[in-house]
N, C-alpha and C positions, 0 to 999 in steps of 0.2 A: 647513430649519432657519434660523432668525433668528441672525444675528452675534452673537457675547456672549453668546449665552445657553447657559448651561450643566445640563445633565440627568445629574444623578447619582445612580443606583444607592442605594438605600438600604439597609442592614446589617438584617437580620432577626436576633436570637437567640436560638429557643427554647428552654425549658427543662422540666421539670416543673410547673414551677408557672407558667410563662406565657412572656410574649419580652419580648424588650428590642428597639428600635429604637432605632438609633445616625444622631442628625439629622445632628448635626457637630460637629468637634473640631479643636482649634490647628492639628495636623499635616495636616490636611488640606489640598490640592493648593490646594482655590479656596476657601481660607477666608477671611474678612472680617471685620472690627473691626466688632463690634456696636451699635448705639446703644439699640436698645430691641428685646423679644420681648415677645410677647403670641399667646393663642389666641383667635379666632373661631371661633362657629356658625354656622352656614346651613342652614336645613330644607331641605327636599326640592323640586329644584326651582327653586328660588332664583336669578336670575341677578344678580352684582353686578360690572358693570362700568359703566365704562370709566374707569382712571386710569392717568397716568404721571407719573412724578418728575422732576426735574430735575439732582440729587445723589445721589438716595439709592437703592442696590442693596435689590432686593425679593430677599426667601428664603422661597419658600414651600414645606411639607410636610402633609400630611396626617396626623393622627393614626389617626381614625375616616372611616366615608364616604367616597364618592367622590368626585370631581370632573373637570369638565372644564375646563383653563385654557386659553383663550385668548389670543394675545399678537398685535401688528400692530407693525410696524417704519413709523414716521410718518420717522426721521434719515435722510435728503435723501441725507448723503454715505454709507451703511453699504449695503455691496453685497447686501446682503437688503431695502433700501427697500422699501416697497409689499407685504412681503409677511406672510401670516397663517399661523401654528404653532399648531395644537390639541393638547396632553397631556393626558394621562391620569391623573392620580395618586389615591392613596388606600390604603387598607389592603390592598387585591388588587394596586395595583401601586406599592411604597412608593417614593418620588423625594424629591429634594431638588429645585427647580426656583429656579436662581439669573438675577434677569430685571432688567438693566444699568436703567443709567438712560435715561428718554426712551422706552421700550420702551411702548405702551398694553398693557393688561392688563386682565381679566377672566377670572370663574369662574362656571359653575355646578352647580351637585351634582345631581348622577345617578344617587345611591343610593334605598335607598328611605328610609333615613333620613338622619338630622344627618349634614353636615361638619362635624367637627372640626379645625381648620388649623391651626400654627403659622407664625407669621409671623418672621422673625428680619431685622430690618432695620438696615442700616448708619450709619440716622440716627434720633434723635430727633424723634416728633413735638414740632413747634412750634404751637398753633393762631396763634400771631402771625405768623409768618412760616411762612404754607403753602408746602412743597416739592412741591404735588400739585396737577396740572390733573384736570378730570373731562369727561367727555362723558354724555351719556345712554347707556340698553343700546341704544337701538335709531337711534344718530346712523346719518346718512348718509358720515359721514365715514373711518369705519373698513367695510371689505370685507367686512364678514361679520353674519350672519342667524343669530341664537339659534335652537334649536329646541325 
């Protein structure tokens, strides 16, 4: 496990006529001041990494699809430095997946179809002032080999 990063259980509620998934809400233990939500797709396959923030807390969940996230701990003084967390998430295993700032990050979907993602983040994108470094999927500098 990477420090600060938080893997929460996700609420399934089916009914007759379908389910409800409960992302998050006020009372919630690790809930966070919002700046912006939005949903991505990612066909099948797909690997989109490598970025990290500098302020702004990532909240990802799966709607549709699977995915695999990937995370690397680059913070020098965080007693998980140097090290890599693969999760799982998606509609077979619903998670809230809350990933600190400074954390690299990357996903790739594992399904046979579309990822469907919600992203629920504590900052507004800026394109003037980017809060986001990027690397390549396949830098030398993060520990870890896509498959």
């Amino acid at each position: 496990m990477i420090q600060d990063v938080i893997i929460q259980p996700l609420k399934l509620i089916p009914n007759e006529r379908g389910r409800l998934m409960e992302i998050q809400r006020r009372d919630n233990e690790h809930f966070i001041s919002l700046g912006q939500i939005y949903i991505t797709e990612t066909f099948p396959g797909i690997i989109k990494a490598w970025y990290r923030h500098h302020k702004q807390i990532d909240q990802i969940a799966a709607i549709t699809g699977m995915i695999k996230l990937v995370l690397f701990d680059s913070r020098e003084s965080s007693p998980s430095y140097g090290k890599v967390q693969e999760i799982i998430i998606g509609e077979l295993a619903p998670k809230l997946v809350k990933i600190p700032p400074k954390i690299w990050h990357g996903f790739q979907t594992i399904s046979l179809n579309s990822a469907f993602l919600i992203h629920l983040n504590s900052e507004m994108f800026d394109s003037s002032n980017s809060d986001e470094d990027r690397l390549p999927v396949n830098t030398m500098e993060i520990p870890y080999q896509w498959n």
